[in-house]
C-alpha positions as CSV (number, residue, x, y, z in Angstrom):
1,X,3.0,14.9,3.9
2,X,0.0,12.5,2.8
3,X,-2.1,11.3,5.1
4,X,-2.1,7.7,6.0
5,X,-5.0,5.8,4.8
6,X,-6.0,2.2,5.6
7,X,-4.0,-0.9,4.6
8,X,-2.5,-1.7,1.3
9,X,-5.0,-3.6,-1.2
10,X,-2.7,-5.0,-3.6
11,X,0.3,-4.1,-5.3
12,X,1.6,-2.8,-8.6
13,X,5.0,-2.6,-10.5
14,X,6.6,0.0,-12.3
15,X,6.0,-1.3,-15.8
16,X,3.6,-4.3,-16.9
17,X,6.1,-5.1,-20.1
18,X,9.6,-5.1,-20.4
19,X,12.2,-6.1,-23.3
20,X,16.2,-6.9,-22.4
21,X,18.3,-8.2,-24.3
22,X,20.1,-11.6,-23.7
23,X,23.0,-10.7,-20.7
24,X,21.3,-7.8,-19.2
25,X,19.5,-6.6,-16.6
26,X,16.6,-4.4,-15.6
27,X,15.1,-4.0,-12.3
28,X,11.1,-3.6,-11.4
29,X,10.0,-2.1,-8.2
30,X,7.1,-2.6,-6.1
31,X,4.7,-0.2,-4.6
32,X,1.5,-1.1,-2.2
33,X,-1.9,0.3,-3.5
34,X,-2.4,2.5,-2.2
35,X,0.9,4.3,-1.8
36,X,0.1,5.6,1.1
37,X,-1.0,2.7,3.4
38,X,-0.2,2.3,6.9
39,X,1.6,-0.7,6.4
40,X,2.6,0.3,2.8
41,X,6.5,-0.4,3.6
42,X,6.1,-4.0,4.9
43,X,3.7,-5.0,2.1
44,X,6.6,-4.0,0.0
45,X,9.8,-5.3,2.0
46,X,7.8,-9.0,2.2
47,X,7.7,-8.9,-1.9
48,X,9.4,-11.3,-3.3
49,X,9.8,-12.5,-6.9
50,X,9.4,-15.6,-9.8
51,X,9.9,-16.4,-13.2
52,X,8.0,-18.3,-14.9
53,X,11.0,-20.0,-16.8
54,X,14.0,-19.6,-16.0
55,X,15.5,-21.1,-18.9
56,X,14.5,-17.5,-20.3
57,X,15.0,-14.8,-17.6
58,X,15.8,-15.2,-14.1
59,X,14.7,-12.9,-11.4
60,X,16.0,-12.0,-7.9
61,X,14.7,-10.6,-4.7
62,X,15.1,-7.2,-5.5
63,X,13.1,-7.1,-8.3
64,X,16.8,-7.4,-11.2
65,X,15.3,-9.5,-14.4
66,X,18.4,-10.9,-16.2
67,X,17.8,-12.2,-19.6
68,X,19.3,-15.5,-19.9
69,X,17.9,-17.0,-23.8
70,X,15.5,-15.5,-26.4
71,X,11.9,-16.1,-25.2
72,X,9.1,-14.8,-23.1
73,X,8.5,-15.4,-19.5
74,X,6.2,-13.6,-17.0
75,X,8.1,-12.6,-13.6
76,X,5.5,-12.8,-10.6
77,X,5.7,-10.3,-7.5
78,X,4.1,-11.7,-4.6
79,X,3.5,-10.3,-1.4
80,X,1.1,-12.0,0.8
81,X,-1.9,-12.6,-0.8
82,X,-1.4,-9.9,-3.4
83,X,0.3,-10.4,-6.8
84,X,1.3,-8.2,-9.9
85,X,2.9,-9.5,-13.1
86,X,5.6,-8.3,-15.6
87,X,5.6,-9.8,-19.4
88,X,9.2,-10.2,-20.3
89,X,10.7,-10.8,-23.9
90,X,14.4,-11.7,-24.2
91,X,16.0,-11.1,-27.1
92,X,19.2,-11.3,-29.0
């Protein structure tokens, strides 16, 4: 069992690129930095998600990117004042 450490200092995704094709779907999750934190598990359950054009590839609140045309768009996690990215390129 870790220890618990002070609170979380930002946040992180599973990957920092991803490429689906048009139609389908892959899904990101979030972790607090550190993993560990005492409130590690709210930092994450307050995350929610954007896209930076949805025209391209849509995003929900559980962290599922559907590509929707060919392009590039950048999804945005936020939780409170923290923020990761994930580059996104949609193709056929």
């Amino acid at each position: 069992m870790q220890k618990r450490v002070a609170t979380a200092n930002g946040i992180t995704l599973s990957q920092k690129t991803a490429t689906i094709k048009v139609g389908t779907t892959k899904q990101v999750t979030v972790a607090a930095n550190p993993t560990n934190a005492s409130d590690a598990s709210a930092v994450v359950s307050a995350t929610t998600f954007s896209s930076s054009d949805e025209a391209v590839a849509t995003v929900t609140n559980d962290g599922t990117i559907t590509g929707v045309a060919i392009g590039s768009a950048t999804i945005k996690a936020t939780s409170g004042a923290f923020t990761a990215e994930v580059a996104v390129t949609v193709t056929e």
